[in-house]
N, C-alpha and C positions, 0 to 999 in steps of 0.2 A: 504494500500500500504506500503509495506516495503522502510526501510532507501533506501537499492541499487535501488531497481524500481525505487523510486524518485530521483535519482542519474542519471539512467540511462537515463531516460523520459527529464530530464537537458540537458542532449545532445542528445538528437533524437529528441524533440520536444521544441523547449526553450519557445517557449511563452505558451505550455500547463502545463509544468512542472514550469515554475516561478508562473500561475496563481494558482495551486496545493498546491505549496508551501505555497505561501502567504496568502489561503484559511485556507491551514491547521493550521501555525505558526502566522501570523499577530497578532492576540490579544496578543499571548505571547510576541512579541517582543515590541508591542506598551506598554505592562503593565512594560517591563523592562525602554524604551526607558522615559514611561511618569515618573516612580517612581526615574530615575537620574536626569533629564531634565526639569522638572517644573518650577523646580523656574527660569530657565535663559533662556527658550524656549516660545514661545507661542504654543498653542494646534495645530494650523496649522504649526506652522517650525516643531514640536514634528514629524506630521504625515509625512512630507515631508521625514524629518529624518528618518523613518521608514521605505519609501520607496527606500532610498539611500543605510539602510543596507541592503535591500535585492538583490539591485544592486550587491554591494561588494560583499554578498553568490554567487551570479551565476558568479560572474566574475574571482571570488575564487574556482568555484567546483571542481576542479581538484587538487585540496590541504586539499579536504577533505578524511581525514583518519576514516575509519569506523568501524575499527580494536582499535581505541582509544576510542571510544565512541560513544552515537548514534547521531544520526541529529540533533533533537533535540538539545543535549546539544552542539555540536558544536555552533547552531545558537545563543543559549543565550550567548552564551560563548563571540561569536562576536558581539553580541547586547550589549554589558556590556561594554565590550574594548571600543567597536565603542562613546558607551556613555558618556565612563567617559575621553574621549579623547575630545569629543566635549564640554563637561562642563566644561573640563580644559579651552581649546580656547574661550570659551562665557565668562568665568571669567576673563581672561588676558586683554579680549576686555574690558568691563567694567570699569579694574584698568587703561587702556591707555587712556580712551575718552577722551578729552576736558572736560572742565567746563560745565556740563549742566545748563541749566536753572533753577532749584532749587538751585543750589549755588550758582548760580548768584545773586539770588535773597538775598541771606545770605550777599554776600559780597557790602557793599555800592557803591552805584557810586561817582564818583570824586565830582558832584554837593551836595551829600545829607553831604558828608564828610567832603565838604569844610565850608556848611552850620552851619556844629553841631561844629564845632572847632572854627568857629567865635562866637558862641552860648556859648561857653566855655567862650571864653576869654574875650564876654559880662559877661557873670556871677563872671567870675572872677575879672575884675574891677568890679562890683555892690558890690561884698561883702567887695572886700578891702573900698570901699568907704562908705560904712555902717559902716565898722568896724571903720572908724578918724568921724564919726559923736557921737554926745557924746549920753548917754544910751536911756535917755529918747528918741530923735527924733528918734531913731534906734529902740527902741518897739514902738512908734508908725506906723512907716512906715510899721515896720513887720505885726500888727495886721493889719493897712488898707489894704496894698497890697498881706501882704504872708496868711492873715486868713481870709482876706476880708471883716472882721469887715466895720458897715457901722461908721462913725461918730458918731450917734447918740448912740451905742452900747458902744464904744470905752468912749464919754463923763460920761455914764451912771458907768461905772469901774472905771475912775477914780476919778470922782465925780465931773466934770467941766460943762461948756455949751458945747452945740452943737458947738456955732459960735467959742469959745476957740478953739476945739478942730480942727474945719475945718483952723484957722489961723493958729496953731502950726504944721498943716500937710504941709500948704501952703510954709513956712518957712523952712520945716525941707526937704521937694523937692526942693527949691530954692539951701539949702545948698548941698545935694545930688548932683545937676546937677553943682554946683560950681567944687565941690571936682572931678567929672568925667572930668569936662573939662580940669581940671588941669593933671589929669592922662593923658587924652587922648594928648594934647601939649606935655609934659614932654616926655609919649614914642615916638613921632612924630620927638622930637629936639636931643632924642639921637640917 
């Protein structure tokens, strides 16, 4: 069937001539429609789309010049436009959305935030309070609690008893929890 016949059969017959058409052209327009549309369409919106541009042909045929070229290239022509107009709008949409839920999940909630900032500012008085205790209780505190050294390890290095070593940790916690409480009063009164 020639470009006119199919032109003409548009208007004499539309639902033989739209089913004609889309018979003959469908794979070309869906292989345009799928190779713009993929990444921002699903395989079902793809084909729905598909069938919207052919909407637009028949509702356009009377603005088809055949004298410029043939059917054919008309319809790819409008499948490309049609295409790269709707990828533009699925992209715009994307950059507008709300916060989805994978960002969500990046950005902390008020509880985990409040949580790690008081976590901070524990660790920040522990270390200033490490730091006015004098060398020795400070490596040992570090080896029991930051290297987890048992006592008995800890005795074995530095050449002491076990029970030594369990009283100088006992003390050097006593003085720990001194020096914290003092912090902790001190920011409290000012």
């Amino acid at each position: 069937m020639t470009d006119e016949a199919m032109l003409e059969l548009l208007d004499s017959d539309p639902s033989e001539g739209i089913r004609l058409l889309i018979d003959r052209y469908s794979s070309l327009v869906y292989t345009v429609a799928y190779g713009k549309l993929k990444g921002v369409l699903s395989t079902d919106d793809i084909e729905d789309f598909v069938s919207y541009i052919f909407s637009r042909i028949y509702e356009r045929r009377a603005g088809i010049d055949l004298s410029r070229g043939t059917l054919k290239g008309y319809i790819v022509t409008v499948a490309r436009r049609m295409c790269i107009d709707e990828y533009r709008r699925c992209r715009a949409r994307v950059a507008t959305e709300p916060l989805t839920a994978e960002i969500a999940e990046i950005i902390p909630d008020a509880r985990n935030t409040q949580e790690e900032s008081e976590r901070a500012i524990d660790e920040k008085a522990l270390t200033g309070a490490l730091l006015l205790l004098g060398e020795k209780d400070r490596a040992l505190l570090i080896r029991r609690y930051y290297y987890n050294q048992t006592s008995a390890q800890i005795a074995e290095e530095w050449k002491l008893s076990d029970a030594a070593v369990r009283k100088r940790l006992s003390r050097a916690l006593n003085k720990l929890r001194e020096l914290l409480s003092e912090q902790d009063s001190s920011f409290f009164s000012s």
